[in-house]
C-alpha positions as CSV (number, residue, x, y, z in Angstrom):
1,X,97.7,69.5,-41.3
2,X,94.4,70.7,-43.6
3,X,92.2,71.8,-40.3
4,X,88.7,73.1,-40.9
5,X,88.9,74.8,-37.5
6,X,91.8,77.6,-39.0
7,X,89.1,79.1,-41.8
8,X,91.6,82.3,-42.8
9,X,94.5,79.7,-43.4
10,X,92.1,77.5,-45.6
11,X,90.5,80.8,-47.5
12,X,94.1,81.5,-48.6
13,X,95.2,78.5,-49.0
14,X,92.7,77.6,-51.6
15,X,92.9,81.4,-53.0
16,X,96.4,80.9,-53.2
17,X,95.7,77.1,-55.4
18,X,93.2,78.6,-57.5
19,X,95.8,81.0,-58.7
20,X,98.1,78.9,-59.5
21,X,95.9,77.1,-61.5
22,X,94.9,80.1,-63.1
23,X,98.1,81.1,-64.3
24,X,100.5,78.3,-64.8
25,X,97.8,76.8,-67.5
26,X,97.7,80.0,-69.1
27,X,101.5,80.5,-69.5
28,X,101.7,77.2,-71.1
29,X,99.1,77.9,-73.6
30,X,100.4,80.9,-74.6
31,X,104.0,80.0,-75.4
32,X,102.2,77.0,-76.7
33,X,100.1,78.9,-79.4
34,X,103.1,80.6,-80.2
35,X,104.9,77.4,-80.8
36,X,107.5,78.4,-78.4
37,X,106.5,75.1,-76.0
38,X,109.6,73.4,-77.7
39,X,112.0,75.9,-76.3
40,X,111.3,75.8,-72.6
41,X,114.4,75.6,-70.6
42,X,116.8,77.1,-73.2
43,X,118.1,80.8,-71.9
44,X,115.5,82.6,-74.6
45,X,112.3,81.1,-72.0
46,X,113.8,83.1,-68.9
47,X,111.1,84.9,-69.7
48,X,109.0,82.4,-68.4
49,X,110.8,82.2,-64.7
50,X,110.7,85.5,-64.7
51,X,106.6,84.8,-65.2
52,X,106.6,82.8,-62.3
53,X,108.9,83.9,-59.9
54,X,106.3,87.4,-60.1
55,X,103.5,85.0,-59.6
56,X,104.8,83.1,-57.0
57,X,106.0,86.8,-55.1
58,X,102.7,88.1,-55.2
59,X,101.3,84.5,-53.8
60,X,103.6,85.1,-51.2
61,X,102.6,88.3,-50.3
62,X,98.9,87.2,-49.7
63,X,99.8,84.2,-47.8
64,X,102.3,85.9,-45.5
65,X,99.6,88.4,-44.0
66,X,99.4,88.5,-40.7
67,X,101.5,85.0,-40.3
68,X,103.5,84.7,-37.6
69,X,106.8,83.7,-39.5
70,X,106.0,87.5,-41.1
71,X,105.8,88.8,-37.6
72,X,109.5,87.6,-36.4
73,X,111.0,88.5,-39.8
74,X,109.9,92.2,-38.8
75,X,112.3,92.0,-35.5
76,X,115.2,91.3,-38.2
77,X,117.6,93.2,-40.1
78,X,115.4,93.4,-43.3
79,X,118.5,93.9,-45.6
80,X,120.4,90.8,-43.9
81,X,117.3,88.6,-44.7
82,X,117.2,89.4,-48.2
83,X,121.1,89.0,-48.3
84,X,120.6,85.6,-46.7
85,X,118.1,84.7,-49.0
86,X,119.3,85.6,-52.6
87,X,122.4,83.1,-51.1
88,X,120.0,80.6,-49.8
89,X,118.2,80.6,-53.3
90,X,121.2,80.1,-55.5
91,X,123.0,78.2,-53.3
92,X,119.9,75.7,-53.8
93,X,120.0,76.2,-57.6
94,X,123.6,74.7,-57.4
95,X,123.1,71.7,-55.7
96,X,119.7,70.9,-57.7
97,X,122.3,71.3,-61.0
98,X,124.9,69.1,-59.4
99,X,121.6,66.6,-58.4
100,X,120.2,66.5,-61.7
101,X,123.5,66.1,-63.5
102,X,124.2,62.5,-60.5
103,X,121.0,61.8,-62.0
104,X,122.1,61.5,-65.9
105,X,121.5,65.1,-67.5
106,X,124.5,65.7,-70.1
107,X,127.9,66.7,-68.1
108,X,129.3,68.4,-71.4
109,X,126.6,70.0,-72.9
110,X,123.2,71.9,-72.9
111,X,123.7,73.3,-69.4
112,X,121.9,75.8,-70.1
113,X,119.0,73.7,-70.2
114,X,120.4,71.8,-66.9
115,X,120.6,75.8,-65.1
116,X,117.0,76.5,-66.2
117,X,115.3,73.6,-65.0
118,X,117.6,74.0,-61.5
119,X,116.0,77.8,-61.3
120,X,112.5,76.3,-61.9
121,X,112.4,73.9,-59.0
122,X,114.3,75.8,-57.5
123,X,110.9,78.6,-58.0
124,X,108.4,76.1,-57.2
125,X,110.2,74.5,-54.1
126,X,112.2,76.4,-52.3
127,X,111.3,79.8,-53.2
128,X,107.7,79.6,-51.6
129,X,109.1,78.5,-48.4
130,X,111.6,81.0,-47.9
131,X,109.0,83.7,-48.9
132,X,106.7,82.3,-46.5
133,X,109.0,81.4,-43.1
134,X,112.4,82.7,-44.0
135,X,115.8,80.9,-44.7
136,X,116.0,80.0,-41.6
137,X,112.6,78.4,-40.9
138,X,113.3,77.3,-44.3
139,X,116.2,75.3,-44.0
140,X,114.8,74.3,-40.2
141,X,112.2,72.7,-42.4
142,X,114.3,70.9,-44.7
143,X,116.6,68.9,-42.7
144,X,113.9,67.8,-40.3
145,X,114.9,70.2,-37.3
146,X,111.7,71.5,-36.9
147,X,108.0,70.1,-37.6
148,X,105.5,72.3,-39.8
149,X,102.4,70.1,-39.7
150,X,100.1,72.1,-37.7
151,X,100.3,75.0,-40.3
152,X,97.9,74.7,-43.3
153,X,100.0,76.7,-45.4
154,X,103.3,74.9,-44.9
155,X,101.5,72.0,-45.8
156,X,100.6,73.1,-48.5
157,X,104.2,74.8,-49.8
158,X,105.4,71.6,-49.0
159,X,103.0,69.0,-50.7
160,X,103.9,71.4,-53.9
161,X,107.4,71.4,-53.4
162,X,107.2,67.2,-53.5
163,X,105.5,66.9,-56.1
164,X,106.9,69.2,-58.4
165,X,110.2,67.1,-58.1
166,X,107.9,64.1,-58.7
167,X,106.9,65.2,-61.9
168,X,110.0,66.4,-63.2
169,X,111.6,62.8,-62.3
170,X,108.9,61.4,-64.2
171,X,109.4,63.2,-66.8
172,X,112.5,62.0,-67.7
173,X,111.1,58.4,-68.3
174,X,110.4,59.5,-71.8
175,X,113.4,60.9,-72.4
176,X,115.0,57.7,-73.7
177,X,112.5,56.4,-75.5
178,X,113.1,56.5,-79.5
179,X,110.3,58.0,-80.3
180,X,112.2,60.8,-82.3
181,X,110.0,63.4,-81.0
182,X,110.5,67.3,-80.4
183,X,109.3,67.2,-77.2
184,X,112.0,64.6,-75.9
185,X,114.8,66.7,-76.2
186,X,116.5,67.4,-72.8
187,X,115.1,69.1,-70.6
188,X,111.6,69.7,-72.1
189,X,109.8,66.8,-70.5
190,X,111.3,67.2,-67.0
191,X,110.4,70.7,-66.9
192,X,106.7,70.5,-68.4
193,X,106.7,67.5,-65.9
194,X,107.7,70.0,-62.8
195,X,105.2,72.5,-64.0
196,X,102.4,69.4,-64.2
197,X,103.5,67.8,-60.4
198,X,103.1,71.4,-59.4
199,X,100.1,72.3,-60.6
200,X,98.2,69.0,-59.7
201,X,99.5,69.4,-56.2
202,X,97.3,73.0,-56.2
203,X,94.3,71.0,-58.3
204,X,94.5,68.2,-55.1
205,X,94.3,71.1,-52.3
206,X,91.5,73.2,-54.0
207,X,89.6,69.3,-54.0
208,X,91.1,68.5,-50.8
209,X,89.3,71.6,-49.3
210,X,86.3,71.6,-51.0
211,X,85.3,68.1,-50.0
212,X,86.8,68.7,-46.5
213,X,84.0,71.6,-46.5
214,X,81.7,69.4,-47.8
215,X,82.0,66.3,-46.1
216,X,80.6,68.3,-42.7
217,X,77.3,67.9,-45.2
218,X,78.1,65.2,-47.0
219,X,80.0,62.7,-44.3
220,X,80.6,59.8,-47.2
221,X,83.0,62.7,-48.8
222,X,85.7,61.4,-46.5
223,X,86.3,58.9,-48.7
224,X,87.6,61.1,-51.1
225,X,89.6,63.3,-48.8
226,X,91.6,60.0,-47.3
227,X,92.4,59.1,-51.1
228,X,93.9,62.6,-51.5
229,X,95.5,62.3,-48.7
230,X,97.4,59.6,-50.0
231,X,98.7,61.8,-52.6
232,X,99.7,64.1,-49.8
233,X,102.7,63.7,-48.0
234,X,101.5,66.3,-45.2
235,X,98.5,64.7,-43.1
C-alpha cells in the first residue's frame, strides 16, 4: 500500500526507483556500445550480476535504515542469517533453473545461459526481499503466510519482483520466431526482457508517486494513479 501519510518510506522508495533507473539503463548501454549486448547470459557477462547484485546491496542498505525488519534482525545471530540466506538465495536459483527448463529452455545444452538468467531473477526478485525482511519474512511473504501490504517498500520489492518475471516470460515470445536474428538466441530476449519488467516496474513507482503527490493539487491526477495501479499488483 503507496500511503502519502508514511513520507520517509515514499522518499526512499522513489530514491531507491530513481536509482534503478539510473543504473540499469546505463549498464545496458555500455555493454551495448561495446557490442557486448549479444552475450548477455553467457558465463563471460557475470560481470554484469556482479553489477547488479552491488547495486541492488547498496539499495538495500538505504532502504533498510531504521525499518523494523532491520531492528529484529539485530536480536539474531548475524552469522546464522547470512548462512541462512546465501542457502535461501541459491536454493532459489535452483528451482528458477528447474522452472525455466518445465517451461521449454534447452535440457542438453546452453545451461549456462539457463544458470545466468536463474541468478538474474533470482537478483531482481528474491534478493531485494531477503535484504530487506530476511529469509524468514522472506519466505513468510512468498507462500502467503504473512501479508506485506501496509509497507510501502514491500510493495514496492514486490511489484518489481512480478514484473520482472513478466518480462522475462515475454520475452521468450520472440524466441521462436524465424526471424534469424542475433538477438533471438536463447536466453538474450528473456533476460533483456527481465531487466525491461524490472525497470518499468521502478519507472511506474517514481510516476505512481509523483502523481500521488500531485494529485492532493491536482485531484483529476487520480485518474492516472488508478491506471498504474492496474499495473500494480500491490494496492
Amino acid at each position: 500500500m503507496f500511503s502519502l501519510n508514511n513520507h520517509l518510506e515514499l522518499r526512499r522508495v522513489t530514491i531507491s526507483s530513481l536509482l534503478t533507473c539510473i543504473y540499469l539503463p546505463s549498464i545496458v548501454t555500455v555493454i551495448s556500445y561495446k557490442g557486448l549486448l549479444y552475450s548477455v547470459g553467457n558465463a563471460s557477462s557475470i560481470y554484469i550480476l556482479v553489477l547488479i547484485f552491488l547495486a541492488e546491496l547498496m539499495k538495500s542498505f538505504y532502504l533498510n535504515s531504521s525499518n523494523e525488519f532491520q531492528v529484529k534482525k539485530k536480536n539474531k545471530n548475524r552469522a546464522s542469517e547470512v548462512i541462512k540466506s546465501v542457502v535461501f538465495f541459491f536454493g532459489v536459483v535452483f528451482c528458477f533453473f528447474v522452472a525455466i527448463i518445465l517451461f521449454g529452455a534447452p535440457v542438453l545444452e546452453n545451461h549456462d545461459g539457463t544458470l545466468m538468467l536463474s541468478c538474474l531473477l533470482t537478483l531482481l526478485t528474491i534478493f531485494p526481499l531477503i535484504a530487506h525482511a530476511g529469509v524468514e519474512s522472506a519466505m513468510q511473504l512468498l507462500f502467503g503466510v504473512k501479508n506485506f501490504s501496509r509497507d510501502t517498500i514491500i510493495a514496492m520489492l514486490v511489484n518489481n519482483a512480478l514484473m520482472t518475471i513478466c518480462g522475462a516470460w515475454l520475452g521468450a515470445v520472440v524466441i521462436p520466431l524465424d526471424w534469424n536474428t542475433p538477438w533471438q538466441q536463447w536466453p538474450i530476449p528473456c533476460y533483456l526482457g527481465a531487466i525491461g519488467g524490472y525497470l518499468l516496474s521502478n519507472v511506474l513507482t517514481v510516476t505512481k508517486v509523483t502523481l500521488m503527490s500531485a494529485s492532493n493539487k491536482y485531484p483529476a491526477l487520480n485518474f492516472f494513479v488508478n491506471v498504474i495501479n492496474r499495473l500494480h499488483i500491490s494496492k
